[in-house]
N, C-alpha and C positions, 0 to 999 in steps of 0.2 A: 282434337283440340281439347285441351283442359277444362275444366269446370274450375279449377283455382284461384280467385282470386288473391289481388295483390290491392296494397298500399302505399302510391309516392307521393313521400311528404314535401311540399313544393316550398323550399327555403325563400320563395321571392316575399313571403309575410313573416316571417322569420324576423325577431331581432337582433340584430347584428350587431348590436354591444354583447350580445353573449351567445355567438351564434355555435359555437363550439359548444355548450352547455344545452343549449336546443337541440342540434342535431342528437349527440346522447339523449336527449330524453325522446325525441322518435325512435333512435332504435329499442332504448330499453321499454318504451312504451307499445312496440310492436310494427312499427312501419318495417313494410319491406323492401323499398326504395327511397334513395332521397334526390327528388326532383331539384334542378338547378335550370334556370331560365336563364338563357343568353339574349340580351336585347341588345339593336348597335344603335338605335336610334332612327334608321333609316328602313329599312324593311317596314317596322315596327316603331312607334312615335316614344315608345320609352327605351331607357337605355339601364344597362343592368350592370350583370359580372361578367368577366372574363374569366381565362382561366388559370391566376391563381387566388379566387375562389375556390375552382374547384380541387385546387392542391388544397390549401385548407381543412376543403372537406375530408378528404381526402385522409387526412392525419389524424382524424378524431371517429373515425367510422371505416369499418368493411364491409357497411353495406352498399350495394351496388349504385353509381353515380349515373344518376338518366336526365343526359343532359340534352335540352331542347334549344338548339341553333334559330332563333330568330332574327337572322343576317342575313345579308345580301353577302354572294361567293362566299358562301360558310366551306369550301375545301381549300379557302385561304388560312383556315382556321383550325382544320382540322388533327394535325400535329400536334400543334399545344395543347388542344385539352384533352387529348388521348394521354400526352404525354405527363399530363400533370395529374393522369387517376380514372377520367371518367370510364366507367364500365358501357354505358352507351349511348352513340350519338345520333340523333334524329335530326334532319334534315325537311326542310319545305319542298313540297314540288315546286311552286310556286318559284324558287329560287335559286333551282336547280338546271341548267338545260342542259348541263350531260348527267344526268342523275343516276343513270346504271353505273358508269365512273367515277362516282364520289361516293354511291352504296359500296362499291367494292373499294375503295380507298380506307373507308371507316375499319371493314372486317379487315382488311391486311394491317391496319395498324394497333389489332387485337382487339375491337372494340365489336358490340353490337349494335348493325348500322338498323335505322329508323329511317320510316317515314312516317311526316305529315300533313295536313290540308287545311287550309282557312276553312272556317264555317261556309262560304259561297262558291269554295270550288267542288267541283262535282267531285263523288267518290271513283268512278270509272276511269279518274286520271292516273289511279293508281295501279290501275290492272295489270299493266307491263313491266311493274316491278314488284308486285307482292311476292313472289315465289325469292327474289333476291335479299328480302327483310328479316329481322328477328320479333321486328314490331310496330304496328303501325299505332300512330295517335291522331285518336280526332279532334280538334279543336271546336270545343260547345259554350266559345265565346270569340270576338274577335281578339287574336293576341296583342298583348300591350300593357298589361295591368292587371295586377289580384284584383277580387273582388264585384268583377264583373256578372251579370244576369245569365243564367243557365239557357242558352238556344234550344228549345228541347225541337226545333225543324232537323236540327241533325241527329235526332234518333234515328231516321228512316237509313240513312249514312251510317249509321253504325251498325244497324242489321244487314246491311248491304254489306259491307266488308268484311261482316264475322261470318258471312255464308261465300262469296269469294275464297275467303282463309279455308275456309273449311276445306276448301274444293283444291286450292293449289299452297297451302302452306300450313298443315294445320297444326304446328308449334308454334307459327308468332305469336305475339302477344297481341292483344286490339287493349289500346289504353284510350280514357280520354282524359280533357281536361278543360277544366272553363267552367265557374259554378258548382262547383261539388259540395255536395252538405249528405244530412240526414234525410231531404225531400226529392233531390234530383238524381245522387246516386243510383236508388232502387231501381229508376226508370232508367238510367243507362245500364244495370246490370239487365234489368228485364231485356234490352235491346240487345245485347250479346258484349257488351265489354268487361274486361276480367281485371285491366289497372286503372285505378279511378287517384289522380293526380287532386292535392287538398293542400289548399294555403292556410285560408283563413279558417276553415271550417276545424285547421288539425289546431294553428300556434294563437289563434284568437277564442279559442273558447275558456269559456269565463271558471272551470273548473280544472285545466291546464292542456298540456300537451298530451297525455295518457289519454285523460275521459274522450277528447276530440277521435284520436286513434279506434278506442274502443265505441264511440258510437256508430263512427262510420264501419269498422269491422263489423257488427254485428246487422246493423242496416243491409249492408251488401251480401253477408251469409243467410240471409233469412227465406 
């Protein structure tokens, strides 16, 4: 398993009067990923983008689309937003009950399939399909909204899975998200995660999209 960390800049703080001129400045500010949250309203109490958002994206960036399905029957969905760009699609267990059939749906439609878990469901839900992912993400807030408080109860969750990984997968990725700054970062890199997912911490800092990029870059290699 890598030592590499990684950067996804989560567009849902993003503003979208000039969301084309944002994403540019993640990549040229250094993100390695651009995070895209799918909400339908019903899994999750907020409702978001679709995917042509992610076509969008899509036309102003080659960097890799990591898009997180917060939908109920997200392989009702899964076509379009493969076909409209994303590089890869993450999946709830939570919302999955053939979820070996929908991991293998994402990668036949050339994508890198994901999993994820609400902050309350155990990690060990995940065990019968890690060895099928390219990436799993932990959710270290309840999803539904930027700007939510860091759960730092799933750290233990996050060393759990990046030693699992180790043992039966150890190219996936372990990303999280939920809270990410300069103070909670550190503590999920010390816990084993290598993609640390940032809304507000990248498009809301008061010296721009760069410096946000570069604190958290350095916070997380240190």
């Amino acid at each position: 398993m890598t030592d590499k960390t990684l950067i996804s800049s989560s567009i849902l703080s993003a503003d979208f009067t000039r969301l084309g001129q944002q994403i540019q400045a993640c990549q040229s500010g250094g993100a390695d990923w651009i995070h895209v949250d799918v909400m339908d309203g019903h899994f999750v109490p907020n409702l978001t983008m679709g995917p042509f958002i992610v076509k969008a994206c899509r036309q102003v960036t080659d960097l890799p689309l990591d898009v997180h399905l917060m939908v109920t029957e997200p392989e009702r969905l899964l076509t379009a937003f493969a076909n409209a760009g994303a590089s890869i699609l993450t999946v709830h267990v939570e919302t999955c009950p053939n979820l070996h059939q929908t991991l293998q749906t994402i990668r036949d439609l050339g994508c890198m399939p994901g999993v994820t878990l609400n902050p309350g469901t155990p990690a060990s839900l995940l065990d019968p399909v890690l060895h099928l992912v390219d990436l799993v993400l932990v959710m270290s807030v309840n999803p539904g909204y930027s700007g939510q408080t860091f759960l730092p109860e799933v750290l233990p969750k996050v060393t759990y899975l990046r030693r699992r990984l180790a043992e039966l997968n150890p190219t996936a990725w372990l990303e999280i998200d939920g809270g990410m700054n300069t103070h909670t970062a550190p503590l999920a890199r010390q816990a084993g995660a290598q993609v640390f997912v940032a809304a507000k911490a990248i498009f809301d800092h008061p010296q721009g999209i760069a410096a946000g990029l570069q604190e958290l870059r350095t916070c997380i290699s240190a």
